[in-house]
N, C-alpha and C positions, 0 to 999 in steps of 0.2 A: 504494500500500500504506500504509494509516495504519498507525498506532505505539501500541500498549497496554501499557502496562503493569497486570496484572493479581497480585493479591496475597489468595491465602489464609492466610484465619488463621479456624484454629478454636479454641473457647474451648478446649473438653474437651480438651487435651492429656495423653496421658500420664503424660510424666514432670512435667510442670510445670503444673498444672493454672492455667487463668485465664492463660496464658504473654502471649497479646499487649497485657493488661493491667497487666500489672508495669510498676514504674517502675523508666526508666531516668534517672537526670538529671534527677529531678524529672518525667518525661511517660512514659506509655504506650508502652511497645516496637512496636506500633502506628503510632504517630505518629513514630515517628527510621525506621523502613522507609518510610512513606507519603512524606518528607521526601526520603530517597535518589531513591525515582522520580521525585519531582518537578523534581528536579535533573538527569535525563534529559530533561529536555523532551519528554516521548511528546505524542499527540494527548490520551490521557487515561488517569487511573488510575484503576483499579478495585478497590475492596477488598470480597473476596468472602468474605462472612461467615454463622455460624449463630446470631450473636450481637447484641441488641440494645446490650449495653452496648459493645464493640466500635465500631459503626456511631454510635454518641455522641460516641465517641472521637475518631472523624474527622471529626466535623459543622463543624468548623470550616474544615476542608482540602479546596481544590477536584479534591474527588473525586470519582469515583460510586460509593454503596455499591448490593451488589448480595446482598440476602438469599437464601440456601440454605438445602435443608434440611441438618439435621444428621448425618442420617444417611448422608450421602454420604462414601465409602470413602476417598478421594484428593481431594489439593489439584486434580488432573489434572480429576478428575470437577466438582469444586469449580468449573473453567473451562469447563468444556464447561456446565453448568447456564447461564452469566454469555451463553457463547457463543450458547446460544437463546433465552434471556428477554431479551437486550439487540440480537439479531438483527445482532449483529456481518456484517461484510462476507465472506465466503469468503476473499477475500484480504489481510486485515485479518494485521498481523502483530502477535502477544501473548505480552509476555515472561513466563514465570512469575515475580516475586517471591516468595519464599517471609516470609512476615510476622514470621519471627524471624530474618531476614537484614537487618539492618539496614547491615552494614559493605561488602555488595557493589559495587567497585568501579564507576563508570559507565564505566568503560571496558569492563571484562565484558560488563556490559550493551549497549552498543554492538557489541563484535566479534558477540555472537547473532548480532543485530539486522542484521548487516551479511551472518554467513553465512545469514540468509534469506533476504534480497533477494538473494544472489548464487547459491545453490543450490536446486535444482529443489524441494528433499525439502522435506516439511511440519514439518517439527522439523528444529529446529537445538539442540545443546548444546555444551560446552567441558571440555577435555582440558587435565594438563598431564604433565609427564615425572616420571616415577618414577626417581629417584635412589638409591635407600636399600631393602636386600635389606630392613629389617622393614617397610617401608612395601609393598613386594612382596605379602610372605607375609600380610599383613594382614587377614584379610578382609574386614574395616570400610572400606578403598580401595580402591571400586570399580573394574576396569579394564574397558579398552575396547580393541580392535584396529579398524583405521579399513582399507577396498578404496585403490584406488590415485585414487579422488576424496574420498577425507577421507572416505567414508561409513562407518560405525558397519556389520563384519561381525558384532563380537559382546561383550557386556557380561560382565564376571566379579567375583565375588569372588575366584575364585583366579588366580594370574599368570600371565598371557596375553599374547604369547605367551610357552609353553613351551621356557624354552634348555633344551635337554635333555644337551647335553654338558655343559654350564656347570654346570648345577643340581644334575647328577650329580657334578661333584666337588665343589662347594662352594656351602652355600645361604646363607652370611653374606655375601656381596655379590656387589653383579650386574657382570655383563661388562659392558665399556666399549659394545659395540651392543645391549645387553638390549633397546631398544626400545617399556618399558613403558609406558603412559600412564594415567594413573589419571584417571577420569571426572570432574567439575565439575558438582555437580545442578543447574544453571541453566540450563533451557531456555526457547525460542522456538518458537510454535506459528503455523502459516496456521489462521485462526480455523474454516474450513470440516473443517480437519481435527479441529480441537479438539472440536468439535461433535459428529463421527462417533464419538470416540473410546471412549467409555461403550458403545459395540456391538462393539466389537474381541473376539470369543471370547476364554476365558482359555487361557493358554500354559503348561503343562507347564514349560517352561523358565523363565519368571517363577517359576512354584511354586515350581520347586527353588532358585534364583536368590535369592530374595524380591527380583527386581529388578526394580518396575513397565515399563523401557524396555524389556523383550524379549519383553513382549506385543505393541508396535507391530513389532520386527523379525518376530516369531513372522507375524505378518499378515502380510506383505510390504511393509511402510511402509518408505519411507529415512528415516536418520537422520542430518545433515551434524555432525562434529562439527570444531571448529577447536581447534589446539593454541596456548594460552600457556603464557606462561614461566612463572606463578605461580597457586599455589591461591587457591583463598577464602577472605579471613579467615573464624573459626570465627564461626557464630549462636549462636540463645541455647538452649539446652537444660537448665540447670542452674541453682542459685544461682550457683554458681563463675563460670559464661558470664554472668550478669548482671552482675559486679563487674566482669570484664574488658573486656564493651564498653563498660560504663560508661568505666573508664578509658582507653581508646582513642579516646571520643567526648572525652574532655578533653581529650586529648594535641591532638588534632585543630583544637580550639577553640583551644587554647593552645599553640602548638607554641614 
């Protein structure tokens, strides 16, 4: 099974338009993501982009860019494109990087990476525990309830499971077994799967959800998710998030 790390980044962002372009530290937010993967030692990275000036950005960094079009919906769809115009292996195993995730730990990256190679399912992602009733009620923290082999039965915005004696007397904090885990958007994909994925029918439950993973449950796909102790530092979505990783990449430098 080689080892990919794979990294979309599209220019048109939303909120932050031109996002993997900004400078962090003097370089390309682009370039401190591309830097993290390469510090995983994969077999190779791949930055999957709609953008010339992007694919500039990295011309220096032993990459492979891999031109998309732009019109592609998901970073997800974003992989699957890379997955047949680079004719990846079926069993190729490819972490998503998300390209404004520059602070994600390589240890993250490794547990994936490690629940692919050891579980059947073609996606692997990472959970951690919900401590704290607003982080619960949140909708913005995503959760997950995992079968009795760690596999993903079902994604929520709202708190799942349901204490229901608990929640009925009291929703400012959770019982000592709430059991909650809130999802980690850092997945791992078997390349053959990644490939099919752009044909998955759309799911009713995604729609309601707006939660892309419960298309692939919706299909009958498994999903391996492995539980840590700790979240992911936050990426960059904001001016405010470019000041902060900035200053986290100092700390780092200079500790």
């Amino acid at each position: 099974m080689d080892f990919r790390i794979a990294i979309p980044a599209r220019y048109a962002a939303t909120r932050l338009p031109g996002k993997p372009l900004r400078l962090i530290a003097g370089e390309p937010l682009i370039v401190h993501t591309v830097r993290r993967a390469l510090a995983c030692a994969p077999d190779e990275v791949i930055v999957a982009t709609d953008h010339e000036g992007i694919a500039e950005a990295v011309s220096g960094l032993p990459v492979t860019v891999c031109m998309t079009p732009a019109g592609l919906a998901t970073g997800s769809d974003r992989l699957a494109w890379c997955a047949r115009e680079l004719a990846w292996a079926d069993g190729d195993a490819i972490i998503n990087l998300q390209g404004d995730e520059p602070l994600v730990p390589e240890s993250a990256i490794a547990r994936v990476l490690a629940t692919l190679r050891e579980d059947e399912a073609p996606v692997a992602t990472l959970a951690t525990p919900i401590l704290d009733a607003d982080e619960a009620f949140n909708p913005n923290a995503v959760k997950v309830v995992r079968d009795g082999r760690g596999r993903a039965l079902y994604f929520s915005r709202a708190p799942i499971p349901w204490q229901r004696d608990a929640f009925a007397a009291d929703r400012t904090r959770l019982p000592a077994d709430a059991g909650l885990l809130r999802h980690l958007g850092l997945y791992g994909y078997r390349a053959g799967f990644l490939r099919a994925f752009p044909e998955l029918p759309a799911s009713a439950l995604e729609q309601a959800e707006a939660l892309e993973q419960l298309r692939i449950l919706a299909a009958g796909h498994a999903i391996a998710v492995a539980v840590v102790d700790e979240p992911l530092p936050p990426g960059v979505d904001s001016e405010a998030d470019i000041a902060a990783v900035e200053a986290r990449l100092a700390a780092k430098e200079n500790p």
